[in-house]
N, C-alpha and C positions, 0 to 999 in steps of 0.2 A: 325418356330414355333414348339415347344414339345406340343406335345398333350397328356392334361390328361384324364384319363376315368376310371370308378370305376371299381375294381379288378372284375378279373373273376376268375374262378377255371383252366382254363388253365394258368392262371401266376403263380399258386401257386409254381413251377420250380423254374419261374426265380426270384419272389424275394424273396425264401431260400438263391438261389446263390449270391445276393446283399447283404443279409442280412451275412450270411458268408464273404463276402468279407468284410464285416464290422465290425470289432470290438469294435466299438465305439456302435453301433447299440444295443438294447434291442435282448436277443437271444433266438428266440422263436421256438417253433414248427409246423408242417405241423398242425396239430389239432388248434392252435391257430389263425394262420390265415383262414382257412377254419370256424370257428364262424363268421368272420366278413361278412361273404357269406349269414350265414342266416337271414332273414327279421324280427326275432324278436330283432335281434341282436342292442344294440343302439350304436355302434359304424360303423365307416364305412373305409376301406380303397379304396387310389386312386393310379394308376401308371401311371408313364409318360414316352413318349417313345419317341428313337431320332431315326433316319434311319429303322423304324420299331420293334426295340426290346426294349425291356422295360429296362430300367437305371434307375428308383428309385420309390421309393413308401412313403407314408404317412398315418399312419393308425390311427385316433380318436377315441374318443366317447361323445359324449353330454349329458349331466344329468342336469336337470333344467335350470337354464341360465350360467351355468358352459361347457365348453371345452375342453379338455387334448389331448393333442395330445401324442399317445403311443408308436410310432416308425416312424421314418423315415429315411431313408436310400439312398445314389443315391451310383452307382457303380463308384469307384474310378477313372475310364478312363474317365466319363463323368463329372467331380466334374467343380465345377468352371466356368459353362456356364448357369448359373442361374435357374438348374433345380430343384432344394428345394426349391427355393423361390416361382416356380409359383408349387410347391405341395404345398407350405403353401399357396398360394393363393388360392387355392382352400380348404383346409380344412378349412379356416374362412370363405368362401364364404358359405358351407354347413352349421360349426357351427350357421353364422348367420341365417340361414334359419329358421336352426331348433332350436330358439331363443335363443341363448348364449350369453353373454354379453361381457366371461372374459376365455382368453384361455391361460390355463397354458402347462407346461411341465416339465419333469425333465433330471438334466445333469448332467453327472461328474463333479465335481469341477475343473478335471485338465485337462476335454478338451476345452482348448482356443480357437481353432479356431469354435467348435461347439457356443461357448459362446459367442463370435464377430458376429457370423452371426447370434444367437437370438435378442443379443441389436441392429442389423441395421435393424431386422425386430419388434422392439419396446419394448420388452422383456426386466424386468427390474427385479430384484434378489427378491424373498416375502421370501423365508425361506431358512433353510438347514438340511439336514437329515445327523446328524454323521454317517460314517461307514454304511452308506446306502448299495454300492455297494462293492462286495463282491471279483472277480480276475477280475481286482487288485483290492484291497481295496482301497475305494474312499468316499470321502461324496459327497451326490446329492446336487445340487440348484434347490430349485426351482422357475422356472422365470416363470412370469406372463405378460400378455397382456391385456388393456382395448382393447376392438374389434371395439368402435369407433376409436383407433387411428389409423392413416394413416401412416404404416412403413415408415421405411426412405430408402434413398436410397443407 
């Protein structure tokens, strides 16, 4: 079992170093993720860890019965052993809490396999932003989730 548990200020290291090894990933700064630390803050991030060190993170924010989930990231060596799925299980688990209905996100258009694993977690296309993303130049989708559905598997 990967155990999830909300970011601390001592991860802030290692998921730079995820987030860097990522390029698909939204590329942020040490100042951006340190907001998600403070308690006024209405977003929140989670990291999950395998053999002890932390391989990926998921960071939100909830506004009304609305969701967005803002970055997510798992480090390349550990991809493909179902650790983004149970971070997104875990940030619907919170949006739901803290009453959300409908959890979007946004994606490059031409990353496919990011895009296969939103629709097997029920994600289905609401809009698209031309020339959204900037290097490389990309248009975003963006896919949405009712939060009663039950992903697939």
């Amino acid at each position: 079992m990967t155990p999830i548990r909300p970011l601390a200020p001592s991860d802030l290291d290692a998921i730079l170093a995820i987030a860097a090894a990522s390029p698909e990933a939204a590329s942020w700064s040490r100042a951006s993720y340190e907001q998600f630390l403070q308690e006024a803050y209405p977003g929140a991030c989670f990291v999950a860890q395998l053999e002890g060190s932390i391989v990926g993170f998921i960071c939100f924010r909830v506004a009304s019965d609305e969701a967005e989930v803002l970055n997510l990231a798992v480090i390349p060596s550990a991809r493909r052993r179902g650790v983004a799925s149970l971070l997104f299980a875990e940030a619907i688990r919170q949006s739901l809490e803290r009453g959300a209905r409908r959890l979007f996100l946004e994606v490059r258009d031409t990353n496919q396999p990011a895009i296969r694993f939103y629709e097997r977690h029920s994600f289905r296309v609401s809009s698209r932003r031309p020339g959204y993303y900037a290097a490389p130049p990309a248009d975003a989708l963006i896919l949405a989730r009712d939060m009663a559905v039950k992903p697939n598997s």
